[in-house]
VOSE-23673 format. One line per 4 residues: their letters; for each residue x, y, z of N, C-alpha, C. Coordinates in Angstrom, 1 decimal. Each point is the difference from the previous one (the first is absolute). Layout:
residues N
a) X:Y:Z:X:Y:Z:X:Y:Z; ...
This chain:
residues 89
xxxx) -20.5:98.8:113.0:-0.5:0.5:-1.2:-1.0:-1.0:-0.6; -0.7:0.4:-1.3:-0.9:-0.8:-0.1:0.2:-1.4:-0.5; 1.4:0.4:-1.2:0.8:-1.0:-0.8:0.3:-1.1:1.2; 0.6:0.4:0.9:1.0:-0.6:1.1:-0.8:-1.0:0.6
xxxx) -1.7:0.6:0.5:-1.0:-0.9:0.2:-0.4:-0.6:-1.4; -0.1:0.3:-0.9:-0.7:-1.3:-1.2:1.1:-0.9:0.3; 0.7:0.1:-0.1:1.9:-1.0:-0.4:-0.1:-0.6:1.4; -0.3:0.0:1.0:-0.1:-0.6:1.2:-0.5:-1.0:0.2
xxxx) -1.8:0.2:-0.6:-1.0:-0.1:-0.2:-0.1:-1.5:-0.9; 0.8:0.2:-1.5:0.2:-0.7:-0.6:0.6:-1.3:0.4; 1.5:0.3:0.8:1.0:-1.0:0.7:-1.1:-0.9:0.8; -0.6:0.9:0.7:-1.1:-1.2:1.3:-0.6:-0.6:-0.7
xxxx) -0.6:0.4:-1.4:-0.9:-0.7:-0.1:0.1:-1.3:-1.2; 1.4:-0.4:-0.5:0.7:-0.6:-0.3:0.8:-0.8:0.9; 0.0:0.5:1.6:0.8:-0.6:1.0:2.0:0.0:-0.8; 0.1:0.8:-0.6:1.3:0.3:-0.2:1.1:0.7:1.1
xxxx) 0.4:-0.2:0.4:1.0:0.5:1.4:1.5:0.4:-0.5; 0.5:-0.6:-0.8:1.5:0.6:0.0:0.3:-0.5:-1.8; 1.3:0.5:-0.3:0.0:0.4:-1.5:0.6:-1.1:-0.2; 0.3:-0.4:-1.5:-0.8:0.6:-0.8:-1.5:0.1:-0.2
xxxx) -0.5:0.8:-0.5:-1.1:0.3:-0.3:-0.8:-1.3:-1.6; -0.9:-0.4:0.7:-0.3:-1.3:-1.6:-1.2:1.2:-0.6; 0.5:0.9:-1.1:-0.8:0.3:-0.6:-0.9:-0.6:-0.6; 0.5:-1.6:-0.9:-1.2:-0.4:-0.6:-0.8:-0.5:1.0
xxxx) -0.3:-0.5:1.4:-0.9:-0.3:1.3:-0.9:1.3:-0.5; 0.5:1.5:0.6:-0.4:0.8:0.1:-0.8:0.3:-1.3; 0.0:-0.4:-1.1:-0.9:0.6:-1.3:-0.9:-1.6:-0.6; 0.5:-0.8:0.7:-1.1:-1.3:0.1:-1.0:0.4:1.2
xxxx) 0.3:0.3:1.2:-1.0:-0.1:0.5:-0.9:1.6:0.3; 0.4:0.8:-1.0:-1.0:0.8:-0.4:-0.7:-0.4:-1.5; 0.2:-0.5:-0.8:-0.7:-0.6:-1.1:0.6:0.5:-1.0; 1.3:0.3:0.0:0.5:0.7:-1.1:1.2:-0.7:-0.5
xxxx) -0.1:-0.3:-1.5:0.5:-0.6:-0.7:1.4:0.8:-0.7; 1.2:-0.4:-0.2:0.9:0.2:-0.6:0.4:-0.6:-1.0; -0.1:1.4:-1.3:0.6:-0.6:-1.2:1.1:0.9:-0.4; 1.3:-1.1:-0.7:1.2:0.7:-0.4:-0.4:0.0:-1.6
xxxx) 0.4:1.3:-0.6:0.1:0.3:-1.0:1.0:1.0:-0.9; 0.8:-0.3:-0.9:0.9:1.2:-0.2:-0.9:1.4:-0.3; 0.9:0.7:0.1:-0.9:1.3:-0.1:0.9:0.9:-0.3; 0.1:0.8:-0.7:0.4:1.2:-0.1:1.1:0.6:1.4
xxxx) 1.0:0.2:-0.2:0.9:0.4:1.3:-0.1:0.9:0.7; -0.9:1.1:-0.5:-0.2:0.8:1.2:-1.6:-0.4:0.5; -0.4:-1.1:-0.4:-1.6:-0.5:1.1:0.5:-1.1:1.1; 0.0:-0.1:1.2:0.6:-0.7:0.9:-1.1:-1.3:0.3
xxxx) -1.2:0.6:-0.1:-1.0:-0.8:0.3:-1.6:1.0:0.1; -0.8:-0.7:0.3:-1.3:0.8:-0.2:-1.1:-1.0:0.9; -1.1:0.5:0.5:-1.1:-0.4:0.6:-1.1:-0.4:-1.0; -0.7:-1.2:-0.3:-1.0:-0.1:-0.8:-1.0:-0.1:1.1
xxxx) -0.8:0.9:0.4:-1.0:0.1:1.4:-0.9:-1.0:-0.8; -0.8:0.3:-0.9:-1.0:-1.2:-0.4:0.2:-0.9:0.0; 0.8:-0.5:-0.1:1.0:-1.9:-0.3:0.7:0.1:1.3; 0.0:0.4:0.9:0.7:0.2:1.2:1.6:-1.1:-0.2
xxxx) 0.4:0.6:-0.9:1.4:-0.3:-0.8:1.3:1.3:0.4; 0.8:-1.0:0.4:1.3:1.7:-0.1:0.8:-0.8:-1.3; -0.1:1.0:-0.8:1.2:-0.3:-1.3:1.6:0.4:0.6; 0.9:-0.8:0.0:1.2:0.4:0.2:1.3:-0.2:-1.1
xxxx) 1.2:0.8:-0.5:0.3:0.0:-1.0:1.7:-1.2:0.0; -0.6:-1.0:-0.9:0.9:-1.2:0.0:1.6:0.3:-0.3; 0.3:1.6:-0.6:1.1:-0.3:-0.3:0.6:0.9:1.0; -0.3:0.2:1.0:0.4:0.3:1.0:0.6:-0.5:1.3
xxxx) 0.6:0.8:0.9:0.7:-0.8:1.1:-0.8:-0.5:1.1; 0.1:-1.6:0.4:-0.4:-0.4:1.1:-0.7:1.1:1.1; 1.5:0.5:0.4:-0.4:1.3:0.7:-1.1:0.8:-0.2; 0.1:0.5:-1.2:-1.2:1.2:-0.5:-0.8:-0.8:0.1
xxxx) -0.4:-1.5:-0.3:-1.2:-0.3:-0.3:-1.0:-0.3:1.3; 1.2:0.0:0.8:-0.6:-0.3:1.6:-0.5:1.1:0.4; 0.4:1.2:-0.1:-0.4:1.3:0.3:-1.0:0.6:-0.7; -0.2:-0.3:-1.2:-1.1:0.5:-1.1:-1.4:-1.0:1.0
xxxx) 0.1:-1.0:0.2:-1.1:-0.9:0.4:-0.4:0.4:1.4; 1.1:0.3:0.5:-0.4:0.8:1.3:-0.8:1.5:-0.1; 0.6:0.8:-0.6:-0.2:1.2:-0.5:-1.7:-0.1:-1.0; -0.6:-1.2:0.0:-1.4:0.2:-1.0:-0.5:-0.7:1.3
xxxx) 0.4:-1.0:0.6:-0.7:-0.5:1.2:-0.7:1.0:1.2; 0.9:1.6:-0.2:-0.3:1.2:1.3:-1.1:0.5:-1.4; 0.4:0.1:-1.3:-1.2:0.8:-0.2:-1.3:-0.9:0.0; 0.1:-1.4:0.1:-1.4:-0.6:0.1:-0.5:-0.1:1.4
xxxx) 0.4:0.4:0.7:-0.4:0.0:1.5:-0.3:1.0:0.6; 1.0:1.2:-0.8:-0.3:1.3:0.5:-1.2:0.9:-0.4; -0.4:-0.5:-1.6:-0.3:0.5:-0.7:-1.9:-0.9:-0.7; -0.2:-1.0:0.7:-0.6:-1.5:-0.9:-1.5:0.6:0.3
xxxx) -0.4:1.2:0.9:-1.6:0.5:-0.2:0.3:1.1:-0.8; 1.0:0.5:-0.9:-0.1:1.2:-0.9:0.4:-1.1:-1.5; 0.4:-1.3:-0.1:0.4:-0.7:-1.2:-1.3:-0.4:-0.8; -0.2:1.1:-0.9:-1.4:-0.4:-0.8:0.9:0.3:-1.2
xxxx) 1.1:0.4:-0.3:0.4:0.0:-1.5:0.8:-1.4:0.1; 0.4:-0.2:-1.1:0.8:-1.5:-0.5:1.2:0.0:0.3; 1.0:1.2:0.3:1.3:-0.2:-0.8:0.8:0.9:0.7; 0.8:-0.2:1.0:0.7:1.4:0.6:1.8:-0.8:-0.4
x) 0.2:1.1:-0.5:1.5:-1.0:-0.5:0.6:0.9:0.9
């Protein structure tokens, strides 16, 4: 599938082979910066496409935060020739 190839795609080209997975590798060497911020409990995190920034929410779990950063990392890869607005939360 296509996801299956991006996510593939990604691992080689990070030279990542087996888990864990180093998210912050993977959002450094796309140029994307991570900031924790408390937020509101039902915002997990959000994409700033112009600041090529993923906001993720500080009072949340390790876990979720790992997954929120992953989860804005597929929409900037999947998504990065339709990101002309600022802000996909």
């Amino acid at each position: 599938s296509l996801i299956k190839g991006k996510v593939q795609e990604l691992l080689n080209n990070f030279n990542i082979v087996s888990a864990p997975i180093s998210i912050n590798k993977i959002s450094t060497g796309l140029g994307l910066t991570i900031v924790e911020k408390e937020l509101d409990n039902s915002v997990s995190g959000a994409l700033i496409s112009e600041k090529n920034t993923i906001l993720v929410n500080a009072l949340h779990h390790e876990h979720r935060k790992r997954f929120t950063i992953a989860h804005e990392i597929g929409h900037w890869i999947l998504h990065k020739s339709q990101l002309n607005q600022s802000l996909f939360v």
